[in-house]
C-alpha positions as CSV (number, residue, x, y, z in Angstrom):
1,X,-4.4,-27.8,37.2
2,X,-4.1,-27.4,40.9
3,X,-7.4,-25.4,41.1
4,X,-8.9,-22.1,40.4
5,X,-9.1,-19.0,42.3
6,X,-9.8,-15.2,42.2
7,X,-7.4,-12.6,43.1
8,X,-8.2,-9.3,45.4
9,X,-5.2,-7.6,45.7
10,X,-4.9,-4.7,47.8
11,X,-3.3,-1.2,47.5
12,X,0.2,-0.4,49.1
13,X,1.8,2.1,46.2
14,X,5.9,-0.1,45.7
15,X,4.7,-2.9,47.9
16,X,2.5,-3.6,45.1
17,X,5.1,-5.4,43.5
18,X,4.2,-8.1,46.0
19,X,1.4,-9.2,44.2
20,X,3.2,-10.2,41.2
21,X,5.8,-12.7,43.3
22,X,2.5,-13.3,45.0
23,X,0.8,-14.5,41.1
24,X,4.6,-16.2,40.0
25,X,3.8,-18.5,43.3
26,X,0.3,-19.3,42.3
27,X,1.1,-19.7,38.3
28,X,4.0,-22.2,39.1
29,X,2.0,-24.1,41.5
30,X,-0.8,-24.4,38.5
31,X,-3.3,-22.5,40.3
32,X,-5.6,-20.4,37.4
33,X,-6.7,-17.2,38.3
34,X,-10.2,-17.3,37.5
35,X,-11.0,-13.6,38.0
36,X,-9.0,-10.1,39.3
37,X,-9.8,-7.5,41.1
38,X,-7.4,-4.4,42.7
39,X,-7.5,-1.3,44.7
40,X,-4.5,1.1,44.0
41,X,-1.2,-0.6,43.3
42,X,-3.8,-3.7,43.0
43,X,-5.3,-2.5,40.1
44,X,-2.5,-1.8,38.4
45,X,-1.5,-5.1,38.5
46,X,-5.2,-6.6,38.2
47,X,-5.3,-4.2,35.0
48,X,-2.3,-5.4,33.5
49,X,-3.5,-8.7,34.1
50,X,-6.9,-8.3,32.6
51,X,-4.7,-6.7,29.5
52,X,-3.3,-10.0,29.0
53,X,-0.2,-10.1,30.9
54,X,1.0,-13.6,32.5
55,X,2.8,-13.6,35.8
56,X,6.4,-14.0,33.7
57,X,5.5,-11.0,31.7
58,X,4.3,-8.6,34.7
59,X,7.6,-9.9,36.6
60,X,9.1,-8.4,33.4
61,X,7.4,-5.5,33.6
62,X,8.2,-5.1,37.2
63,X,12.0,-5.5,36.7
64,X,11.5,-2.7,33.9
65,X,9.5,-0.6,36.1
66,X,12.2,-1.0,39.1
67,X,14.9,0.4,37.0
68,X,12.7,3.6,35.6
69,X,10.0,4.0,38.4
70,X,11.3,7.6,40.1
71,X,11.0,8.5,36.0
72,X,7.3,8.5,36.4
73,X,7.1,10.8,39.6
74,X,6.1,13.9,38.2
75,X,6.6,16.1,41.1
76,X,3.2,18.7,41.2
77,X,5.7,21.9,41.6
78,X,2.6,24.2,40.1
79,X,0.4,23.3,42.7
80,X,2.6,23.0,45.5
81,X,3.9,26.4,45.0
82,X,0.1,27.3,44.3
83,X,-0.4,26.1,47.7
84,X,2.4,27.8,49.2
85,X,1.2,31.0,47.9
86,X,-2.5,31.5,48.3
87,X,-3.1,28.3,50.7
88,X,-5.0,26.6,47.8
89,X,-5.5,22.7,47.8
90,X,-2.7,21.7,46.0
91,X,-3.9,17.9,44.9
92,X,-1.3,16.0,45.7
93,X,2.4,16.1,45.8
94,X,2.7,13.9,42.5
95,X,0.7,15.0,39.0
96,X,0.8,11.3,38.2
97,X,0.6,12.1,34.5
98,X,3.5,10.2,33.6
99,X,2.5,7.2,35.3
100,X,-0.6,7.5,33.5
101,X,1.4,7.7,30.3
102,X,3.2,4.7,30.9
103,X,0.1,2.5,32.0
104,X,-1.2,3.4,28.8
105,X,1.4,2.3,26.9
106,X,1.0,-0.9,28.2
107,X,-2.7,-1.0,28.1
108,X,-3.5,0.2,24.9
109,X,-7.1,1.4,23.9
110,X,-8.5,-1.7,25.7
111,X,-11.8,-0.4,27.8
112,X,-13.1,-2.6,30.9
113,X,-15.6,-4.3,28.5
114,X,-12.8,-5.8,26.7
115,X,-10.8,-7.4,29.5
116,X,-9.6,-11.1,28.9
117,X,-10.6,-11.8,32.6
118,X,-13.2,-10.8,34.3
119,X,-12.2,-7.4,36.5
120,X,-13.1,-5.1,39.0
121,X,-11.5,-1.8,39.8
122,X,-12.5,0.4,42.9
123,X,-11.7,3.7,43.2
124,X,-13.5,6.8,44.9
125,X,-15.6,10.0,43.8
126,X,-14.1,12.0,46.8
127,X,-16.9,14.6,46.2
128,X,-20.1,12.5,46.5
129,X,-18.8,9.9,48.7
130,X,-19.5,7.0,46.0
131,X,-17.6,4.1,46.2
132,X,-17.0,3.2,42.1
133,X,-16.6,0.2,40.6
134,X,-15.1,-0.2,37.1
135,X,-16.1,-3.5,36.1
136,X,-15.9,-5.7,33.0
137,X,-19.3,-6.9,34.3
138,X,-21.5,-4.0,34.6
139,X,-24.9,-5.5,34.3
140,X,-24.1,-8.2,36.8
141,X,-22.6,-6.6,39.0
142,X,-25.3,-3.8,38.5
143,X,-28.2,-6.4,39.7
144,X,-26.3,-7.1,43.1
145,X,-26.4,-3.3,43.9
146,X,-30.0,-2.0,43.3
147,X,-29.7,-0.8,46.8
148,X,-26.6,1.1,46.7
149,X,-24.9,4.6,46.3
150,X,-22.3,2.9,44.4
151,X,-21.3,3.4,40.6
152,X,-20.7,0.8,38.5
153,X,-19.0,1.8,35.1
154,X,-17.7,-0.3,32.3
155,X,-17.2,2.0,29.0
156,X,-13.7,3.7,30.0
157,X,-10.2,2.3,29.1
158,X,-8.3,-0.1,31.3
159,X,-5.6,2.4,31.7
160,X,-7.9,5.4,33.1
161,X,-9.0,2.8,35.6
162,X,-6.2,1.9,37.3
163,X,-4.7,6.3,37.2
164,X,-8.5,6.9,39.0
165,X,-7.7,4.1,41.7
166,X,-4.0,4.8,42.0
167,X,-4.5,8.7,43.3
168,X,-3.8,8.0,47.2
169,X,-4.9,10.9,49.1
170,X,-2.5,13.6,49.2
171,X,-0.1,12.0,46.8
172,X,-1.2,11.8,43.9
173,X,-3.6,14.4,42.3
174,X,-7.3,13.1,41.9
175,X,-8.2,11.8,38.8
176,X,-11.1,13.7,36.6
177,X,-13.9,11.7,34.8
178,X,-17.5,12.0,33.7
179,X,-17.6,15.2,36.9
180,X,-16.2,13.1,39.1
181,X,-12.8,13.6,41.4
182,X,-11.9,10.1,41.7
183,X,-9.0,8.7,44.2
184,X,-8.2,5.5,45.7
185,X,-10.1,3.0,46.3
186,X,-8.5,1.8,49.5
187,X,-10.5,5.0,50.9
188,X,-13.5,3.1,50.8
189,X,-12.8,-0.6,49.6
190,X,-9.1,-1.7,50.4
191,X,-9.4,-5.0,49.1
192,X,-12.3,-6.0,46.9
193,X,-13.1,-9.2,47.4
194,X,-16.6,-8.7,47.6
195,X,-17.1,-7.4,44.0
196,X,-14.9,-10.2,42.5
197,X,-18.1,-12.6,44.7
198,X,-20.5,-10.5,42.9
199,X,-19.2,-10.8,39.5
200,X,-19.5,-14.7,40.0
201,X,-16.5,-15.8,41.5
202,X,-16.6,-18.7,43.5
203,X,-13.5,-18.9,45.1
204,X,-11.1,-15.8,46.2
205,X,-8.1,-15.2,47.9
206,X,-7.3,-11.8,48.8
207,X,-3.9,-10.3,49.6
208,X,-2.9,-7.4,52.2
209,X,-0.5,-5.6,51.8
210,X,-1.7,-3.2,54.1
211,X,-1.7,-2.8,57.7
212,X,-2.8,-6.1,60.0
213,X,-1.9,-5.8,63.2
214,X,1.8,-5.4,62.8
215,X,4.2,-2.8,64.1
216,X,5.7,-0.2,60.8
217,X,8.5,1.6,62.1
218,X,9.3,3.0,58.8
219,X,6.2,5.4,59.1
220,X,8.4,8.8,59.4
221,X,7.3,10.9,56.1
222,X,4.3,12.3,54.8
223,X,4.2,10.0,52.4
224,X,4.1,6.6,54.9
225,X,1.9,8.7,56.9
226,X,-0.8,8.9,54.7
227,X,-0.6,5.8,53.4
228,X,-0.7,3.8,56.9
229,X,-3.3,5.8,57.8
230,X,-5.5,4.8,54.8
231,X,-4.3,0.9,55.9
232,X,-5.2,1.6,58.9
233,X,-9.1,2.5,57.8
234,X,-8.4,-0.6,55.7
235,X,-7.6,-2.6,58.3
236,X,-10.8,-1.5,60.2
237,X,-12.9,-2.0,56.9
238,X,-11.8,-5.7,56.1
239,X,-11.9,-7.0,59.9
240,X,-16.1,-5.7,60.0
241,X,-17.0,-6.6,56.5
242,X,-19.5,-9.7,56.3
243,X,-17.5,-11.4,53.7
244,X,-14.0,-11.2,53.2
245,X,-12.3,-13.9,50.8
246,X,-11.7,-17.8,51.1
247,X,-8.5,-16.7,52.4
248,X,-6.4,-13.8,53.2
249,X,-3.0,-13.6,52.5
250,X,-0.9,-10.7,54.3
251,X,2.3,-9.8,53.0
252,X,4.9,-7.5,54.7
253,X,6.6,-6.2,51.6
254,X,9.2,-4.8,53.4
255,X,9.6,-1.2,51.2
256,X,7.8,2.1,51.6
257,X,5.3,3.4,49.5
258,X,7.5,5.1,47.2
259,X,10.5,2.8,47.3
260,X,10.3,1.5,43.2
261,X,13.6,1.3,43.0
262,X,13.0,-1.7,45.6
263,X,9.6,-3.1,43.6
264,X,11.7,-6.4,42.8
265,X,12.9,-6.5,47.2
266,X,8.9,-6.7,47.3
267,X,8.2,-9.8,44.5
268,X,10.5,-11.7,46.5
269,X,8.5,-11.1,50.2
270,X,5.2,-12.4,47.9
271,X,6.3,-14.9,46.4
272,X,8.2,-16.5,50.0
273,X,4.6,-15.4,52.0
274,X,3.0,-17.4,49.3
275,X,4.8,-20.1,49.2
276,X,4.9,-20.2,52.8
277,X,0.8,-20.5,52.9
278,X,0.8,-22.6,50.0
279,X,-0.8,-25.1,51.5
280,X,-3.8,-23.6,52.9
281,X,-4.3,-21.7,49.5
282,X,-4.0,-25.2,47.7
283,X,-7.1,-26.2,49.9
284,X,-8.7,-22.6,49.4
285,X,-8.6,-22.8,45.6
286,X,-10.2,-26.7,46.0
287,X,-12.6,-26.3,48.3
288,X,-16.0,-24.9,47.2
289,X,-16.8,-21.4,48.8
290,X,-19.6,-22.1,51.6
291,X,-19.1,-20.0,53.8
292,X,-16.8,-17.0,53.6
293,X,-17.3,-15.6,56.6
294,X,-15.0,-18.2,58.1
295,X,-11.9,-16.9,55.9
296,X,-8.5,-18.2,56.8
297,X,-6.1,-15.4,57.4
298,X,-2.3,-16.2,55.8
299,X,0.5,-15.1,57.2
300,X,4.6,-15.7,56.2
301,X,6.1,-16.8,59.2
């Protein structure tokens, strides 16, 4: 074994599927993943993972979702024309039911509690403000935050965890539990590093798939414009936290938010930014975790 690390992966809707070419580059070098956590397109794949799922198998799942993806974008026509006529919120432009549907299917009944690796999901109560965490380590993580506003929950499925943290603002409809509205997590937490430390993580390499200092020309929709808006919070977030990760890796993924039929385009530019930085995540998953203030920020060159 080549060493052990956790993985905080970030939000970025199709880019997501960077994560997985990202986790192929790590599993063939022999590098464990020791723990998983995910904001939006993150958690689905920090989910899936924590369901099981081996980097072969969610490559797999990737190629399958590629080919069907636009299948699962269940256009919100009721609320849109709601909208349209009586200037009502309309949610989002996308239901996300179906997505939901599908995530399930591959999920199960598992809950949080019965995750195979430890996990965190983030997502937001856009009402209160609260920053939640679904956790398969409630009580600890619980004891880290006696101080906080935040919400740690650990008794829901897998599946609802990943639809709450999915629902980017304005594109997918919020997601209803326990009287809260819940969207993404990238809102408040757009890579969450931090919570994989407090569920006893030692090491942890985050990846960005967000916004870091890079020109996007492709931002010319509604769509890109909410999302690199919400990187660009990101962005703001993970340059004044305290603690970041061991190491950051930032991946351009090279497709828009919505692009799925361009999900496997997006494995490829993880897995070369990876494998690019190899190196200096070898030494990241060998070295113990001192001090993570002094992360080393990964770029593919």
């Amino acid at each position: 074994m080549a060493g052990i690390l956790a993985a905080a992966l970030s939000g970025g809707g199709a880019k997501g599927g960077a994560h997985v070419g990202v986790l192929t580059a790590l599993h063939q070098q022999g590098i464990a993943i020791s723990a998983v956590g995910g904001t939006s397109a993150g958690a689905v794949v920090a989910g899936l993972m924590a369901c099981g799922y081996d980097p072969p198998q969610l490559m797999d799942i990737l190629m399958d979702f590629g080919a069907k993806g636009r299948r699962f974008l269940d256009v919100n026509v009721s609320g849109a024309l709601r909208g349209a006529i009586t200037g009502a919120p309309v949610g989002g432009l996308l239901r996300g039911d179906r997505l939901h549907r599908y995530l399930t299917r591959l999920c199960g009944t598992r809950t949080l509690r019965q995750a195979v690796l430890p996990l965190v999901i983030t997502a937001v109560d856009i009402r209160s403000g609260q920053l939640i965490f679904f956790t398969s380590h409630a009580d600890q993580t619980c004891k880290r935050m006696r101080a906080s506003r935040d919400v740690v929950l650990d008794d829901i499925k897998i599946a609802d965890a990943i639809r709450a943290s999915i629902a980017i603002p304005g594109v997918f409809c919020p997601f209803s539990m326990q009287d809260r509205l819940l969207v993404d997590g990238g809102v408040l937490d757009p890579m969450p590093a931090n919570a994989l430390y407090g569920i006893g993580a030692r090491r942890v390499l985050g990846v960005n798939l967000g916004y870091y200092g890079q020109t996007r020309c492709e931002v010319d929709n509604a769509v890109e414009i909410v999302s690199q808006s919400i990187s660009l919070m990101g962005y703001q977030l993970l340059r004044t936290r305290s603690f970041l990760a061991d190491a950051v890796l930032h991946v351009d993924a090279g497709i828009g938010t919505l692009a799925f039929d361009r999900v496997e385009q997006a494995a490829r530019a993880g897995y070369r930014a990876a494998m690019t930085q190899m190196d200096a995540i070898l030494s990241a998953a060998q070295e113990p975790a001192d001090n993570v203030q002094n992360s080393a920020h990964l770029r593919a060159v």
